[in-house]
N, C-alpha and C positions, 0 to 999 in steps of 0.2 A: 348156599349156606356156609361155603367154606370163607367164603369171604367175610360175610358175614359175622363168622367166628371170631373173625382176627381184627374187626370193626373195621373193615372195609366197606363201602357203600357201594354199589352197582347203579349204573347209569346204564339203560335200556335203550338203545334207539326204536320210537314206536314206528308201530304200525297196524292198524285194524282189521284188514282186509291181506290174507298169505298174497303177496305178489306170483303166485305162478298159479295157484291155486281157485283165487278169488275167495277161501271161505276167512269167516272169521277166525282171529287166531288172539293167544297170549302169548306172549313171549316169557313174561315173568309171574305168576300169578300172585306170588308172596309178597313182590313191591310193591313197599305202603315208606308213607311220609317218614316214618324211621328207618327205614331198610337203604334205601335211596328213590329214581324220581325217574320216570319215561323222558325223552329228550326226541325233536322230529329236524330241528335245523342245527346245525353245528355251531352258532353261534349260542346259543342254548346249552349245549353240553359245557364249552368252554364256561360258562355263567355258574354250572352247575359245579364244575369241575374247582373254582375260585374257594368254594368257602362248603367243603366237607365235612366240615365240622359241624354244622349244621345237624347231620343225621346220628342215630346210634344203632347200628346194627347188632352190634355184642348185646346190650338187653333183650332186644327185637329176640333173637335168639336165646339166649336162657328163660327169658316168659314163654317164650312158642315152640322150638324147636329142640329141645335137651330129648337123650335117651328116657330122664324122669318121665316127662311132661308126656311123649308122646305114650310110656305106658300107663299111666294114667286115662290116659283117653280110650285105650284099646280094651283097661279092666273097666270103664263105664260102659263100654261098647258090648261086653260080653257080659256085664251086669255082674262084675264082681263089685 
């Protein structure tokens, strides 16, 4: 999120299955097409890495993630 603040985009190296684990896993659950993008071969990140401009994380965050926002959700949650 902090990144995110500052319109930084986050590039995740994926992976489905914890490597020592075997379970499923997320790494990032809040990466979506504006936040930034999962990457598996490093050709791929450099591709990603080219044109970041592409993503907007600073909105991503004022529509999802602000102190507003999230109380908002917590006084629907308690039914104010």
């Amino acid at each position: 999120f902090e990144s995110w603040s500052m319109d930084v985009p986050t590039f995740v190296n994926r992976y489905t299955v914890h490597p020592d684990f075997g379970a499923p896993v997320s790494a990032a659950p809040y990466l979506g097409p504006d936040t930034g993008a999962f990457w598996e071969k490093p050709e791929e990140l450099v591709a990603l890495l080219s044109d970041v401009s592409a993503y907007r994380p600073r909105e991503w965050i004022l529509k999802h993630g602000t102190d507003a926002v999230s109380a908002m959700a917590f006084q629907k949650l308690v039914g104010l």
